[in-house]
N, C-alpha and C positions, 0 to 999 in steps of 0.2 A: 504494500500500500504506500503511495507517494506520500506527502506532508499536501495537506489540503490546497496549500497556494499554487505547489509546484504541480499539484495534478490537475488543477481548474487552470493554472496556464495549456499544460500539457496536451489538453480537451478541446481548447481552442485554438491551438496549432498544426500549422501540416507539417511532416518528415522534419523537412529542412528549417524551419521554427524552432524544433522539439527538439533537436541536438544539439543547440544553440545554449538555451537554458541552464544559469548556473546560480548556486545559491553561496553566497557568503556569511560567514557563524561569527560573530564578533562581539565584545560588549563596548560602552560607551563609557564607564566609570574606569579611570586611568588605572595601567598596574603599575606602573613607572613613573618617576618625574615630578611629582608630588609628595609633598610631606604631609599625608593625611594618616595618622596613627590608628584613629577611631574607624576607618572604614572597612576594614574587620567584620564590624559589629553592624553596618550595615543593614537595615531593613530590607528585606525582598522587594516593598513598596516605595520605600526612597529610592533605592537604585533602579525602578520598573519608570516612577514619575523624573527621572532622569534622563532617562534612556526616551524618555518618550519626546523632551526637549528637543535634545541632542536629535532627534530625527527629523524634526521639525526645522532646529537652525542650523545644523552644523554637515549633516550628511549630505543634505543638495547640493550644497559648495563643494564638497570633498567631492563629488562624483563627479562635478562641470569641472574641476581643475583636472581632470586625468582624462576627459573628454566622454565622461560619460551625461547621456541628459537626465536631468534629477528624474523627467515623466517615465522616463523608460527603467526608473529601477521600484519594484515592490517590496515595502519593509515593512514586518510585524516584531513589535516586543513579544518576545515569548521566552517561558523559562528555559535555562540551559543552565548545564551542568558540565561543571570541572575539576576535578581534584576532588570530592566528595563533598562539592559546595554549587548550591545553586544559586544563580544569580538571574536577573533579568539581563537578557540578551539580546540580539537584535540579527533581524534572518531578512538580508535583502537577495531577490531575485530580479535576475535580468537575462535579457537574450543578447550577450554577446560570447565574443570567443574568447580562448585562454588566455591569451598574453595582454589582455585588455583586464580580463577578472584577476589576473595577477597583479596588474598595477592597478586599479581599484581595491584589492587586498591590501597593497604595500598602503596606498594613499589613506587607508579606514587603519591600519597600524598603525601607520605614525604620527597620525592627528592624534586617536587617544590613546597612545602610549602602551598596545594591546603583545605581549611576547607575540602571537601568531593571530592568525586570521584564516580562520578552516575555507576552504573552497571545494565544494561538492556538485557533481552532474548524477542525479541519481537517476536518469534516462540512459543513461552510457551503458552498453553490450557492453564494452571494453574496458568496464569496470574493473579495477582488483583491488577493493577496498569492501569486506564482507558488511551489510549493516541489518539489524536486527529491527522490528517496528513491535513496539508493546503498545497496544490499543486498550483504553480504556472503559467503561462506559459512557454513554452521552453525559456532556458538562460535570467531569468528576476528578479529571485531572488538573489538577491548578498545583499553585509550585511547592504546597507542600506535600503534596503528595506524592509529587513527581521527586520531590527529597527521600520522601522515605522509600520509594520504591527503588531509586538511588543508591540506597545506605545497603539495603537489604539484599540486591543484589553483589556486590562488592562482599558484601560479609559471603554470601553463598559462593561467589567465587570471585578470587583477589585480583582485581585486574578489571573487574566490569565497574570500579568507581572509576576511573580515564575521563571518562565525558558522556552527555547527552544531549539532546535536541528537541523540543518538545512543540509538538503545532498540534491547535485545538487538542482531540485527546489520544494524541498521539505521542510516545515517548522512543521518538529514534537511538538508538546505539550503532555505533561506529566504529570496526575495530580497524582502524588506522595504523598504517606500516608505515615506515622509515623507507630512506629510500633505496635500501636491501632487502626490500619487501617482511622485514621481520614486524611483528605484531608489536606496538609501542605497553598493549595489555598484556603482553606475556602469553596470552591463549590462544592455542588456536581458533580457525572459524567453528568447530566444531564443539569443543569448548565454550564458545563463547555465547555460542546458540543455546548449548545445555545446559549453562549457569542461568541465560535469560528466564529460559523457559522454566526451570524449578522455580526459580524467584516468582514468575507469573504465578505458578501452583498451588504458592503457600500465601503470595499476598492476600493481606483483608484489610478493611472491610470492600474497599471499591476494586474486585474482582476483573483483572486484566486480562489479557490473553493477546499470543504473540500469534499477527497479524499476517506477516510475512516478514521475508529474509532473502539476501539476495548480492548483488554488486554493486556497486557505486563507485565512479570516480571522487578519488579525493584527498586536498594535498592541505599543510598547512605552509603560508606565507607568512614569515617571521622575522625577528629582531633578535640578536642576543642582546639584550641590554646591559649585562656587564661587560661584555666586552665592546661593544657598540653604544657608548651611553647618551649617544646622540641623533640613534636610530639609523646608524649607518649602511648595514643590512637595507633596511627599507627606502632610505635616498637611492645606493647605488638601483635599486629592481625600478625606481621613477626617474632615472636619466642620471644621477649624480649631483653632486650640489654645483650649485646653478642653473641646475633645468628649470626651465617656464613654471613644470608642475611644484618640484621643491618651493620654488617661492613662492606661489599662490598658497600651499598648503603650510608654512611656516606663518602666514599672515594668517590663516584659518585657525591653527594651532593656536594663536595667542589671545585669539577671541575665545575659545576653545575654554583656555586658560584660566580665563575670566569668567567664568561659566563655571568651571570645578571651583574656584574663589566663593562663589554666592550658594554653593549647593553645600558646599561643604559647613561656612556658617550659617545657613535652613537647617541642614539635616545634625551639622552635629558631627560631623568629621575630620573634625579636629582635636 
């Protein structure tokens, strides 16, 4: 089963539409480059009415500076999961091709200070990225649920806390390789299906079941920030400093800036 956005594009595209289509996983609360001590402690709901800003002002720029049109990309906040923590997320979709959603990845890293930026075609045959769909009941998956089923999976098998993806009541899992195709989860696909799948078995009360499974293209676009602590990584994939993009998106960043400044004294992150 697709993610509801990517399948109601998917339905109204032909062939050559539908291969086109690519989705990027990223959040908008910095992990880098800030002195916010408290954000940690973060609400689900402070960083969702965050993130929901940040798409409003900050992501349209980011996209028209690397030459994508704001109209042409589709973005929903939804829960996502990383490290055995969920946060509010942000899942834009667009039909364009790879080295364009690669610099769109770098340009959405380096504004908000993001280590990586997942890029996924889950229409790709030529996928070799295995992903797992846990479906929920109608309106029952919201993000704490989507946490504990999170946790619980991870405890049933070590490796399935990595990450997740969640649209409407859908909860994707993604066992993402390096690029020696080895599992970053440690499990195989095989494994990784039969940890889901018990964790569906035993979950309660909102009673899951795994949907389907299958391939997916899908890479992460990153930064090392300690050794990069000025997003080096991410300038060299957008032309190097000096390119047209870098500086439109350095002046974006510092608006950006000012934005984590007034969120942080609201919310309390500091």
């Amino acid at each position: 089963m697709l993610p509801p956005l990517a399948a109601a594009l998917l339905a109204l595209a032909g062939p050559a539409l539908a291969e086109n289509r690519v989705l990027l996983s990223y959040e908008a609360t910095p992990s880098h480059g800030f002195d916010l001590p408290k954000m940690a402690d973060a609400t689900y709901a402070d960083r969702a009415a965050f993130a929901g800003k940040m798409l409003e002002t900050i992501v349209p720029r980011i996209a028209e500076a690397v030459g994508v049109a704001p109209g042409a990309l589709e973005t929903e906040v939804t829960p996502g999961g990383y490290m055995l923590k969920t946060n509010a997320s942000l899942q834009s979709e667009s039909e364009i091709d790879d080295p364009l959603a690669d610099r769109l990845a770098a340009a959405l890293g380096y504004v908000f200070r993001q280590d990586s930026v997942l890029v996924s075609r889950f229409d790709d045959p030529k996928g070799k990225t295995f992903y797992v769909t846990v479906s929920f009941p109608k309106d029952t998956l919201d993000a704490k649920t989507a946490q504990s089923f999170f946790e619980k999976a991870d405890a049933t098998a070590k490796g399935l806390g990595g990450g997740y993806t969640a649209f409407g009541d859908d909860q994707i899992f993604l066992n993402v390789t390096d690029d020696a195709g080895k599992p970053y989860s440690g499990l195989t696909d095989k494994a990784f299906l039969e940890g889901l799948t018990k964790t569906a078995e035993a979950f309660a009360p909102n009673k899951p079941a795994i949907s389907q499974s299958g391939q997916v293209n899908a890479r992460f676009v990153g930064n090392d920030w300690e050794k990069s602590a000025k997003g080096e990584d991410y300038v060299k994939a957008l032309g190097g400093a000096g390119a047209a993009a870098v500086t439109a998106l350095d002046a974006i960043e510092a608006d950006y800036a000012k934005e984590v400044e007034t969120a942080a004294k609201q919310y309390g992150w500091k």
